[in-house]
N, C-alpha and C positions, 0 to 999 in steps of 0.2 A: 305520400297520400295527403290530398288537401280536403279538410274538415271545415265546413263554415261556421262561425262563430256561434251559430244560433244551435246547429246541432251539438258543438261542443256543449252548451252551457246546458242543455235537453239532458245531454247524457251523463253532465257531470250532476245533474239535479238528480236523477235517479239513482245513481250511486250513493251518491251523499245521503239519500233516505235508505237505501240501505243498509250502509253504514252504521248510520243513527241509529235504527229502527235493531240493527241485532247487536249490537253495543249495549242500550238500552234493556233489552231480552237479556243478554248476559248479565248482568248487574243486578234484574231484578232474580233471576235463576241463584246467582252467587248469594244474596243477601236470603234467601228462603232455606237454602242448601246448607247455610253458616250454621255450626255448632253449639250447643246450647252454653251460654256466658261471653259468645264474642260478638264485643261490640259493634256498631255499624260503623264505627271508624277505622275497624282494624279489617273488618269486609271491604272496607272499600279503599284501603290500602294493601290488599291482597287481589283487590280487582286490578288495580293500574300497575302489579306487581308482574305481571303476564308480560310477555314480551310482544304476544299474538294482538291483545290489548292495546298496548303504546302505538302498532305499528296502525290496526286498523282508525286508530284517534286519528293517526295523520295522515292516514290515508283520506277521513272520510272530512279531515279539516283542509284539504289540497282540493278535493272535488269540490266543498261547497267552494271556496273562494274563487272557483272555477266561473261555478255557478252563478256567483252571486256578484261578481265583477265586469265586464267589459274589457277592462287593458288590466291587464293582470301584471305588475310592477313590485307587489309586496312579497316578503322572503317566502311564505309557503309555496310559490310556482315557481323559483328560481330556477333553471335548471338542474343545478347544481341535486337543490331540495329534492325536487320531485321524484329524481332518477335516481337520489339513494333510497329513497323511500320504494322505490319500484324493486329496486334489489332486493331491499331487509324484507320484504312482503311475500316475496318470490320464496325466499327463506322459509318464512314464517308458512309456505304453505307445503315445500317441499320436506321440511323437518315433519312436518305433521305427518304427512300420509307416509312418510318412509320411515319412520319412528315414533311416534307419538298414536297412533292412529289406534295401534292393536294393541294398546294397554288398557282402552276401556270401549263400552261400546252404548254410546249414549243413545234416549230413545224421548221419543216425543216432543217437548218445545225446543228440550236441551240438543237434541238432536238436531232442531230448525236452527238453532243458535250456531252449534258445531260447524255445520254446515256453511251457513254464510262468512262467518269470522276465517273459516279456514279455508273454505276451496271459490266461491261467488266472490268474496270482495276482494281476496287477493287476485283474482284472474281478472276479474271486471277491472281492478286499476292497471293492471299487468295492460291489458287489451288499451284502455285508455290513453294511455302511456306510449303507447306502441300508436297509433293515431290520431290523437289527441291532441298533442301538446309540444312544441317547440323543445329541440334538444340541442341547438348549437350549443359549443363552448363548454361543453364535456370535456377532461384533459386526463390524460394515461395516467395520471397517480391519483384521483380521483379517487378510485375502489381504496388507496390503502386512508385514508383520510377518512372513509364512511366505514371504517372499521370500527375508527373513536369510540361511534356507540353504542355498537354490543359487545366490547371490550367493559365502555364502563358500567355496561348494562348486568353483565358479568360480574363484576366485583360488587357493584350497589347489594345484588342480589345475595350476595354471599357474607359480606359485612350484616345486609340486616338479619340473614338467618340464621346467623350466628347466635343475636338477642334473642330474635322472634322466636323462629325452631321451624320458621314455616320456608320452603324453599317451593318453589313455582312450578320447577319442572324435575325429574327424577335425574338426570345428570347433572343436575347441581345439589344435588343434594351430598352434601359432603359429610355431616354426620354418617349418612349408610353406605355411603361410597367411600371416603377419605379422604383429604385434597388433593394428594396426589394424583387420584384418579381422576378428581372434577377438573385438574388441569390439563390433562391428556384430552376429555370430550370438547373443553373448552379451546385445548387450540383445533380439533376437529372443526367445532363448528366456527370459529372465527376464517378458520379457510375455505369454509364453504362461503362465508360473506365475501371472502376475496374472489371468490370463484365467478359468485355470483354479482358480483360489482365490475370485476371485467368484463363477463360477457355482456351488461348493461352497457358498458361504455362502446364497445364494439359495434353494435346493436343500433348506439342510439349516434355517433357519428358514419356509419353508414347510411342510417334512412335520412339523419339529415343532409348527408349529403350527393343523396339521389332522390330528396324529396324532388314531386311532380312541381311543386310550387313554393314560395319563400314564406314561408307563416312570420307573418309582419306582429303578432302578438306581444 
């Protein structure tokens, strides 16, 4: 499917304020929510501590450069970039609603926040991705290469909760679980990033090559 330049950049602008817009909402929801004696630097390194967080940064730093460019040349559109980011995103939204989802049940802004970070921006760049943007040059070991970084995203997070005591998500949490146990969820979910990094790569050398037209991008 061929996209004109003008409606990419339309669509990537609207995302990209979404993005922003419940990133923003989350940060201020997290900083209200913070406990009484924790600083705002320790809030706001418990905010980038999220994995849901890291992915929608780059998600919604891919759209604007979308946006905000003409020939897109620099590393956030690379192929390479974009379509791991489409994976880990894919992740970040299918972990939620099949796990993450019925452990609590947010209500009002936190709810509007919920909402976008997990099911709107991941689908919207999902969607984008899928229309949008140039996929040649995808290559079949691809997915184990975009594993890198929820592997290190994985130990980051465990090394600092060790000091801290704060862990992100309830399967890493290795004090209440053990390590043992965080290592068993942790090769689960590193296979679902393989899972989902092939069927990206599948996906995205298919359409490019029964695209209607050559996106000269």
């Amino acid at each position: 499917m061929h996209v004109s330049s003008r409606t990419t950049r339309g669509l990537a602008a609207l995302l990209a304020a979404v993005g922003w817009f419940a990133l923003a909402m989350q940060f201020v929801l997290l900083l209200k929510a913070a406990p009484d004696g924790q600083d705002t630097l320790e809030s706001a390194i418990r905010f980038f501590s999220f994995f849901t967080i890291q992915m929608n940064i780059l998600a919604a730093l891919v759209v604007s450069a979308f946006a905000l460019k003409a020939q897109h040349d620099e590393w956030l559109v690379h192929p390479f970039v974009r379509s791991a980011i489409a994976a880990y995103i894919v992740v970040v939204a299918v972990v939620y609603h099949t796990v993450l989802a019925k452990l609590w049940s947010p209500q009002g802004a936190q709810y509007l926040a919920d909402l976008l970070l997990h099911t709107v921006v991941p689908l919207g760049y999902f969607v984008f991705w899928c229309v949008c943007v140039r996929k040649a040059g995808l290559r079949w070991y691809d997915p184990l290469l975009w594993m890198i970084y929820p592997a290190a995203y994985l130990l980051a997070v465990l090394v600092r909760g060790k000091s801290s005591g704060f862990y992100p998500y309830p399967f890493v949490d290795a004090p209440t679980l053990g390590y043992a146990k965080v290592a068993v969820y942790a090769v689960h979910v590193l296979v679902v990033f393989l899972i989902a990094g092939v069927i990206i790569v599948i996906a995205g050398r298919v359409m490019a090559r029964f695209a209607e037209t050559p996106d000269v991008r």
